[in-house]
Residue, then its C-alpha position, 0 to 999 in steps of 0.5 A: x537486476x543486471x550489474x549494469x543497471x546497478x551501477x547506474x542507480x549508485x552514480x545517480x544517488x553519489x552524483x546526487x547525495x554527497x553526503x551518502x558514502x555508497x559502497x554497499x548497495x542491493x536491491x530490495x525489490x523491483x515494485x509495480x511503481x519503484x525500484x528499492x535499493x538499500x544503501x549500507x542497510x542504513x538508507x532506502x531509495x526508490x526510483x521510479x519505474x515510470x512517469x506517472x511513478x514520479x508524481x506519485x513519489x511527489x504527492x508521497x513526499x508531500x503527504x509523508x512531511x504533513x503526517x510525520x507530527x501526528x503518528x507515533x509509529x515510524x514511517x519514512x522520513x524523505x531526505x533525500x528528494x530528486x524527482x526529474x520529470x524529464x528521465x526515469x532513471x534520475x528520478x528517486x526518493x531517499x530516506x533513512x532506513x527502518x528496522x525490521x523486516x516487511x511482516x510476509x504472511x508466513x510470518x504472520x501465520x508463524x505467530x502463535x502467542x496470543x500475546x504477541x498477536x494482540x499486541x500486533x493487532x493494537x499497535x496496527x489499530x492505534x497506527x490506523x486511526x492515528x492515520x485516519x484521524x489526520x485533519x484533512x482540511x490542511x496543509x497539503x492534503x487540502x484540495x486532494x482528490x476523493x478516491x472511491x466514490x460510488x461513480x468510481x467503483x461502477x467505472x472499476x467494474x465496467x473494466x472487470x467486466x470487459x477486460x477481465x471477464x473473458x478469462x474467467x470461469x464461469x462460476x468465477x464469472x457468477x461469484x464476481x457479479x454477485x460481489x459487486x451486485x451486493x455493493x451497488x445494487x443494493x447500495x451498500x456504500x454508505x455515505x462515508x467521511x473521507x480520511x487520509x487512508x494508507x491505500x496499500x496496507x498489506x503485510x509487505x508493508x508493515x515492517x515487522x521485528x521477530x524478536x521483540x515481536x513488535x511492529x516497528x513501522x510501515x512504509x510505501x504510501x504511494x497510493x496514499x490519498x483520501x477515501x473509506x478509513x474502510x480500505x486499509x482494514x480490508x487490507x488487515x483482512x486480506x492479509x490476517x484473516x478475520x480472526x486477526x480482523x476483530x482483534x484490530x477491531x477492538x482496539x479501533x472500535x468505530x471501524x466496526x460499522x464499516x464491516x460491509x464495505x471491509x469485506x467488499x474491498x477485500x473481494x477486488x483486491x486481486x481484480x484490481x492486481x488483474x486490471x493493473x497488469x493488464x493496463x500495465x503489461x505486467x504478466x506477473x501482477x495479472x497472473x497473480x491476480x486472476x490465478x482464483x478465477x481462472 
C-alpha cells in the first residue's frame, strides 16, 4: 500500500474516532473483501475493498453484537461502525485489538507436543459448538438466508464446469467430476439442521499465542451466515489435516456424523478461491486456487 493511500485511511479514522490517538498506523493485510490496519497495535480497522464489502461488514456487526454473550473465546468486539454506502474509502469497522498472532500452518506443523496439540484441538472444538449452538431463531439471525443448500451446491458446480474446467487437466477434470458426483449424485447431503457457522474458519483466522501455546481468539466473520455446522471442520481439515481432525472431533462428538459432508467441502475450497478470482479479476486468488489442477 502506497504511503498516500495510508494516509487517506488514518484522516478517515481521525475524522471519524476522536477519541483514537493515531500516530502508529500499518497495514496488517489487504484481504479478498477488506483492508486491515492496526493502530498503535491496540486497534484493528477494516475497510471495505468494495461495495458489497460493505454490507457484509454490516451483517458482520450485527452478528458479532448477537454472539458476544454466548462464547467464551474472544471474538471481535465493533467499537468503531461507519459503513457509508456512498464511498468506499469511508467505509470501515473498528474494534479493539486481540492478542496474538493468525496460527499460519507453519505454525501449526511446528507444533510437536502432543499436549499442546490437544489442548488446541479442545479449545477450537468448545469455540465450534458454542458457535454452533447459538439460537438462530432470534435477534438478528432470525430471517437470515440458508446458505448450502442442494440447488446451491448444483449452481456451484454449473460455474466449475463452464468456467473453470477450460484450465484444468484432464486428470485434474476427472477427479473434480468424481468429487462432486459422490456428493449429488448419490445425494450425500444429508438432511442437515442449519446453525450459525464461521464460514471461513481457516488458520489465518484463529489467532494463536506461541507462548502459552493457547488460542486466544478468532476473528473475520464475514462470511458468517447460517448453513452445515460441517463447513467450518472442513476448514480444521484443510488447515490441520485429518490427524488434527479427529482430536477436535473427540471434544465435539456430534460432528462426527458429519464426516461425508467435511471431506466433500474440504474438496471445493480451492475451486471456490478459483471462482471468486475469476468473478473478482483477482489473478492472485485463482492462481492460488487452481495451482492443483493445472
Amino acid at each position: 500500500m502506497s504511503i498516500e493511500l495510508l494516509a487517506s485511511y488514518k484522516q478517515v479514522i481521525e475524522r471519524h474516532c476522536a477519541d483514537v490517538v493515531i500516530d502508529d498506523v500499518h497495514l496488517m493485510e489487504s484481504g479478498q473483501n477488506n483492508i486491515v490496519l492496526i493502530v498503535h497495535d491496540a486497534f484493528v480497522f477494516r475497510f471495505a475493498r468494495y461495495m458489497t464489502s460493505i454490507d457484509t461488514l454490516r451483517k458482520e456487526v450485527e452478528i458479532l453484537r448477537y454472539i458476544q454473550p454466548f462464547l467464551t473465546t474472544a471474538i471481535p468486539q465493533p467499537g468503531f461502525v461507519h459503513l457509508d454506502d456512498s464511498n468506499i474509502g469511508e467505509s470501515f469497522v473498528g474494534y479493539p485489538f486481540i492478542a496474538g498472532k493468525p496460527l499460519g500452518r507453519a505454525d501449526f506443523d511446528t507444533i510437536d507436543m502432543p499436549d499442546v496439540l490437544d489442548t488446541l484441538a479442545h479449545q477450537l472444538a468448545v469455540f465450534l459448538y458454542e458457535l454452533h449452538s447459538v439460537s438462530i431463531n432470534a435477534g438478528p439471525l432470525a430471517g437470515f438466508p440458508i446458505r448450502g443448500t442442494m440447488d446451491q451446491w448444483r449452481q456451484m458446480y454449473q460455474k466449475v464446469q463452464n468456467q473453470l474446467f477450460v484450465y484444468m487437466r484432464p486428470d485434474a477434470r476427472e477427479h473434480v467430476q468424481w468429487h462432486f458426483a459422490q456428493f449429488l449424485e448419490q445425494n450425500q447431503l444429508l438432511p442437515f439442521i442449519p446453525v450459525l457457522r464461521h464460514g471461513d474458519f481457516g488458520l489465518g483466522n484463529i489467532l494463536y499465542d506461541s507462548t502459552t501455546y493457547r488460542v486466544t481468539g478468532v476473528v473475520d466473520f464475514g462470511s458468517a451466515g447460517l448453513g452445515d455446522p460441517a463447513t467450518d471442520l472442513a476448514g480444521v481439515l484443510a488447515g490441520c489435516g485429518k490427524s488434527f481432525l479427529q482430536q477436535v472431533l473427540h471434544y465435539y462428538p456430534e460432528a462426527r456424523a458429519m464426516l461425508g459432508r467435511i471431506h466433500f467441502y474440504c474438496g471445493t475450497f480451492a475451486l471456490q478461491e478459483a471462482l471468486f478470482g475469476l468473478e473478482n479479476d483477482d489473478q492472485a486468488a485463482f492462481t492460488d486456487g487452481m495451482a492443483d489442477y493445472i
